[in-house]
C-alpha positions in Angstrom: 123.7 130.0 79.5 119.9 128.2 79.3 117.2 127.8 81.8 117.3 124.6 84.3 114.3 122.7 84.0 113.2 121.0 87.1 110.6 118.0 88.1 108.3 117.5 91.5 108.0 114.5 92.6 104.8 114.3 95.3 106.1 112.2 98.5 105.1 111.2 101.9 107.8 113.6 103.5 106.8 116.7 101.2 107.5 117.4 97.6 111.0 117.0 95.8 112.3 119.2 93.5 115.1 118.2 91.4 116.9 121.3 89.1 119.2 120.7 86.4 119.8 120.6 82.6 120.4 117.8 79.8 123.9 116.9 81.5 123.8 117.7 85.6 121.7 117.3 88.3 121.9 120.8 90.1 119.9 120.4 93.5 117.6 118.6 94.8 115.4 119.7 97.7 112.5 118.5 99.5 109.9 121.3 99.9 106.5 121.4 101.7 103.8 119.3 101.4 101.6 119.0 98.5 100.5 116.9 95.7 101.7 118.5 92.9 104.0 116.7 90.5 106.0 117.5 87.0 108.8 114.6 85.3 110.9 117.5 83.6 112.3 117.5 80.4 116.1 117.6 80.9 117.6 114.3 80.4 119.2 114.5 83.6 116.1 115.9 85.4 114.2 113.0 84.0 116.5 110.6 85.1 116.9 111.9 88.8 113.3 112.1 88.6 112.8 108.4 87.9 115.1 106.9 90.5 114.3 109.3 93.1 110.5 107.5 92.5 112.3 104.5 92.6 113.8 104.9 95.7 110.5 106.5 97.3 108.7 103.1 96.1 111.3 101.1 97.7 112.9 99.5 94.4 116.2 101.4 94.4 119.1 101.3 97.0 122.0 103.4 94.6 121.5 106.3 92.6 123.9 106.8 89.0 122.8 110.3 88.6 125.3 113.0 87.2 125.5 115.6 90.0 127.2 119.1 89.4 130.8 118.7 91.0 131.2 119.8 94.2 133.5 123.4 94.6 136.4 122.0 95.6 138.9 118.6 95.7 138.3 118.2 99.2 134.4 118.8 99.1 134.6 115.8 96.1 135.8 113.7 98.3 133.9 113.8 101.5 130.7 113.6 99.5 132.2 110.4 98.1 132.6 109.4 101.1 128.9 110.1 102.9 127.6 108.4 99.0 129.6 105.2 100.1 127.7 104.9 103.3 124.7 101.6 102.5 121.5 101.9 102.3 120.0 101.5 105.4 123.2 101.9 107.3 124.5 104.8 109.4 127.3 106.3 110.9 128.2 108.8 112.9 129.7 112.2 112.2 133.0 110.6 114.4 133.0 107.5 112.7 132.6 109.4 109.1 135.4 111.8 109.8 137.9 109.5 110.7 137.0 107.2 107.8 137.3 110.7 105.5 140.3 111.5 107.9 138.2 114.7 108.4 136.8 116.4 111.6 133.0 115.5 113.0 132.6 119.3 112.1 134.2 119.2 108.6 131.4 116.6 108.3 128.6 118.3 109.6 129.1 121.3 107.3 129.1 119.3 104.8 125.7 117.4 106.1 124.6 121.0 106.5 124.9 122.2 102.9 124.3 119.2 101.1 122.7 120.1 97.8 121.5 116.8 97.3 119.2 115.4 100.1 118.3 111.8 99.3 120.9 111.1 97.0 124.0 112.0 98.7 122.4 110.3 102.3 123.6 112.8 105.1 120.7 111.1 106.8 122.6 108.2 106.8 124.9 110.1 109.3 124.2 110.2 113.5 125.5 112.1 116.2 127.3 110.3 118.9 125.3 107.5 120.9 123.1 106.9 117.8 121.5 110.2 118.2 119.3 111.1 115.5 120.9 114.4 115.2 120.0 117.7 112.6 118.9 117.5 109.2 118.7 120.8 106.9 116.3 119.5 105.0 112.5 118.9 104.6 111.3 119.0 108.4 114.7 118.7 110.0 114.8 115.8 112.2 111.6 114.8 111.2 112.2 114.4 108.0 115.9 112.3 108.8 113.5 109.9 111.0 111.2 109.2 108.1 114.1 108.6 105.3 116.0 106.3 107.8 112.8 104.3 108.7 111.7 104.4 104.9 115.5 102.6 104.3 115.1 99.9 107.1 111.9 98.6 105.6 113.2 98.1 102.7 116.8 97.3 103.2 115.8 93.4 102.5 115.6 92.0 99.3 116.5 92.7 95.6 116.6 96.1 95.2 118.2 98.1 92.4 
C-alpha cells in the first residue's frame, strides 16, 4: 500500500480537499475557510481537482471522476441514484426513496455519510415541503443553501 495524495481547492464555501491515488477518488470534503490551494499529483486527484474548479466556476454540470466503490451492492446503487438527480434540481428524501424503492431514512444515512460532497449531490436532496433540511458537510445547512443557489445560477446554458 502507498500514500494518497490529495489537492485543495480554495472556494467561496471553504476549502475542498480531494484524497486519492492514480486510479480512485477516495473523499472529498469541504473544510474551513482559507485560501490555501495544492492540484495534487495523482491522476485521479488531478482530475477531480480540475472539474471540481470547473464546477465552482460554473462550466461543469456532471462529474466522470473514478470514485472508490461504495461497501456494498445496495450502497452502489442508491448513490447511483442521488448522482442521477440534475443539476440544479432537487428532490426530497420521499421522493428519492421511492424512486430507489428505499426508505427516506435509508436515504438520509446515506446523505449523512456521503464521502463525496459535491460530486455525489446529497444537496440536491430536501426534506418534505421543500425544506432545506441537514447537510454533513462544510457548514451544514449553510453550506447546502450556497451549493443549491450556486446550481440555480448557473443551470442555464452550455455547460459541460
Amino acid at each position: 500500500m502507498y500514500a494518497r495524495d490529495h489537492a485543495l481547492i480554495a472556494t467561496p464555501i471553504g476549502i475542498v480537499r480531494i484524497e486519492g491515488d492514480d486510479a480512485l477518488v477516495h473523499a472529498i470534503r469541504i473544510e474551513a475557510p482559507g485560501s490555501v490551494a495544492r492540484a495534487g499529483c495523482a491522476a485521479a486527484v488531478r482530475d477531480a481537482h480540475d472539474q471540481i474548479a470547473e464546477w465552482f466556476a460554473g462550466s461543469r454540470k456532471h462529474f466522470t471522476l473514478a470514485l472508490a466503490p461504495a461497501a456494498t451492492d445496495r450502497g452502489a446503487v442508491l448513490r447511483a441514484g442521488l448522482v442521477a438527480v440534475g443539476y440544479g434540481e432537487t428532490l426530497s428524501y420521499g421522493e428519492l426513496a421511492i424512486t430507489l424503492r428505499s426508505s427516506a431514512r435509508a436515504v438520509g444515512q446515506l446523505c449523512a455519510r456521503n464521502p463525496f460532497p459535491i460530486v455525489v449531490p446529497c444537496h440536491r436532496i430536501l426534506g418534505a415541503g421543500g425544506a432545506l433540511g441537514a447537510y454533513s458537510a462544510g457548514d451544514g445547512p449553510v453550506t447546502k443553501s450556497w451549493l443549491l443557489e450556486h446550481e440555480r445560477r448557473f443551470s442555464e446554458g452550455r455547460l459541460l
